[in-house]
ChimeraX commands (.cxc) that place a marker at each C-alpha (Angstrom):
marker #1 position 0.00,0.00,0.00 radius 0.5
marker #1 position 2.98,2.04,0.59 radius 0.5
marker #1 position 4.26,1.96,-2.36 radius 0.5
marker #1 position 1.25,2.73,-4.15 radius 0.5
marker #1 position 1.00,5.98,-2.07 radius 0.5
marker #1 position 4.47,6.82,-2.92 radius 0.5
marker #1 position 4.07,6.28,-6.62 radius 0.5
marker #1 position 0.30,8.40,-6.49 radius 0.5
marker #1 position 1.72,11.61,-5.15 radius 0.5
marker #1 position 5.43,11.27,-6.79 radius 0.5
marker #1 position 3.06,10.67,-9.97 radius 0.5
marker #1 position 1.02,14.07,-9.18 radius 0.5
marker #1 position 4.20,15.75,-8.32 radius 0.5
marker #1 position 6.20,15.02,-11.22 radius 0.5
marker #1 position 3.54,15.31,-13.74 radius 0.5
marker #1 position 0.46,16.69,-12.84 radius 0.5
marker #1 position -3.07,14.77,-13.15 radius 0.5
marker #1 position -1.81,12.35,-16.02 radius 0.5
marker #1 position 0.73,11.42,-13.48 radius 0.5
marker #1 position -1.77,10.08,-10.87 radius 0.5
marker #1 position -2.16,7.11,-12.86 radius 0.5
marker #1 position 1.69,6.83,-14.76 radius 0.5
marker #1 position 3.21,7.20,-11.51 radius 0.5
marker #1 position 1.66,3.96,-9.90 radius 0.5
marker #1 position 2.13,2.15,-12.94 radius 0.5
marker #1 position 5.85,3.20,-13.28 radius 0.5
marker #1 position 6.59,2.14,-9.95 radius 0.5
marker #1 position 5.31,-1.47,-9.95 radius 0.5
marker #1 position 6.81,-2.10,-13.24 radius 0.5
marker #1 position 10.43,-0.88,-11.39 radius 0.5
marker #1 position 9.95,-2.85,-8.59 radius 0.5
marker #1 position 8.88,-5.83,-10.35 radius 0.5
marker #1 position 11.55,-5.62,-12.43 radius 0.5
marker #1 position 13.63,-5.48,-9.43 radius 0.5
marker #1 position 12.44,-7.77,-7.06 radius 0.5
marker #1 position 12.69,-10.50,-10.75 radius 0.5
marker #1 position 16.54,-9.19,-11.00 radius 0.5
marker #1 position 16.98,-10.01,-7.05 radius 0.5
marker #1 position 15.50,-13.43,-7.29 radius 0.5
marker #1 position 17.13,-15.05,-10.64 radius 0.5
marker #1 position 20.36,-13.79,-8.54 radius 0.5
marker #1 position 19.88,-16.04,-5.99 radius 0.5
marker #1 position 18.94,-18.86,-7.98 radius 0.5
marker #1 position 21.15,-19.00,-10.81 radius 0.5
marker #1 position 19.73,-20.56,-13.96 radius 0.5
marker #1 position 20.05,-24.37,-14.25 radius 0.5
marker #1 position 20.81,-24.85,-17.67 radius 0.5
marker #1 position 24.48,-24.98,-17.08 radius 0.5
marker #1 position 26.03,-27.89,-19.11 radius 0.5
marker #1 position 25.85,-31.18,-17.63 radius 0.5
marker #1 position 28.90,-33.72,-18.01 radius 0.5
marker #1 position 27.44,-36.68,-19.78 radius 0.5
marker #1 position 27.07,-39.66,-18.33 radius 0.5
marker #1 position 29.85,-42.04,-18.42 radius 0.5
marker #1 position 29.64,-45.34,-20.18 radius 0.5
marker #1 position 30.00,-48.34,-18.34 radius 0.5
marker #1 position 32.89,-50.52,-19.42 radius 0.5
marker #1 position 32.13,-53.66,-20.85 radius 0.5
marker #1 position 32.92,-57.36,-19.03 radius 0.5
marker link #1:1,2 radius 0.2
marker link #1:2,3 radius 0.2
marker link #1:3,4 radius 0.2
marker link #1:4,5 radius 0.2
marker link #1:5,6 radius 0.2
marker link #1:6,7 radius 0.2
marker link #1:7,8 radius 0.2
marker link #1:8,9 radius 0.2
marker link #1:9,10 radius 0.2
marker link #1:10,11 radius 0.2
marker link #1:11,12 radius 0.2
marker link #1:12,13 radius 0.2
marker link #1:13,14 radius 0.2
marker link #1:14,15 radius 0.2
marker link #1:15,16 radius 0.2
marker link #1:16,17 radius 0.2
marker link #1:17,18 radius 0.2
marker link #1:18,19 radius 0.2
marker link #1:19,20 radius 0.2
marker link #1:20,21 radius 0.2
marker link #1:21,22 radius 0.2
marker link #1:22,23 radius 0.2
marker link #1:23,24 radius 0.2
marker link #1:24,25 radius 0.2
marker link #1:25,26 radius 0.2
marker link #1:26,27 radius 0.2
marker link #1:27,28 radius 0.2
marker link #1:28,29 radius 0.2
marker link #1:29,30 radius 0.2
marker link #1:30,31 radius 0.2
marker link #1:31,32 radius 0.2
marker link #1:32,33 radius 0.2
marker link #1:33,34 radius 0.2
marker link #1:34,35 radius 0.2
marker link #1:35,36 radius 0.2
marker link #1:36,37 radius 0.2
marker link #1:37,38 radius 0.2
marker link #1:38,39 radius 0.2
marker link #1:39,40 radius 0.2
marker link #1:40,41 radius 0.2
marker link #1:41,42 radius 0.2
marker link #1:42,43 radius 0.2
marker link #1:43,44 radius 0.2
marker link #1:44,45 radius 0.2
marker link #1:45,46 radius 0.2
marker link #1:46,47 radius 0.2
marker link #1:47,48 radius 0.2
marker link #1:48,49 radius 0.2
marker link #1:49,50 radius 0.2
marker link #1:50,51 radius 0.2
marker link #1:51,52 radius 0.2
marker link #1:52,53 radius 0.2
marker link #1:53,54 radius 0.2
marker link #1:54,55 radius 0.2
marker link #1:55,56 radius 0.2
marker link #1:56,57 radius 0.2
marker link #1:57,58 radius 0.2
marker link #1:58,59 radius 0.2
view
């Protein structure tokens, strides 16, 4: 809710009525985009190359 708050009057601030809704808008896409940076940092992607398997040997 905070945020929202933030991004209403920083909105109306910065640019006026049409900024009442950017605002909001512009600061949930930022801290979406964020919070989605933050996260695939602490789990790094698992498509890292894999050794393949090893063959048995033959009796």
């Amino acid at each position: 809710m905070p945020r929202i708050l933030v991004g209403v009057i920083g909105g109306l601030l910065a640019m006026g009525i049409i900024g009442l809704f950017i605002g909001p808008v512009v600061l949930a896409v930022g801290y979406t985009l964020l919070d989605a940076w933050i996260k695939e940092d602490e789990h790094p992607a698992s498509d890292k190359a894999v050794a393949p398997p090893q063959e048995k040997a033959l009796p």
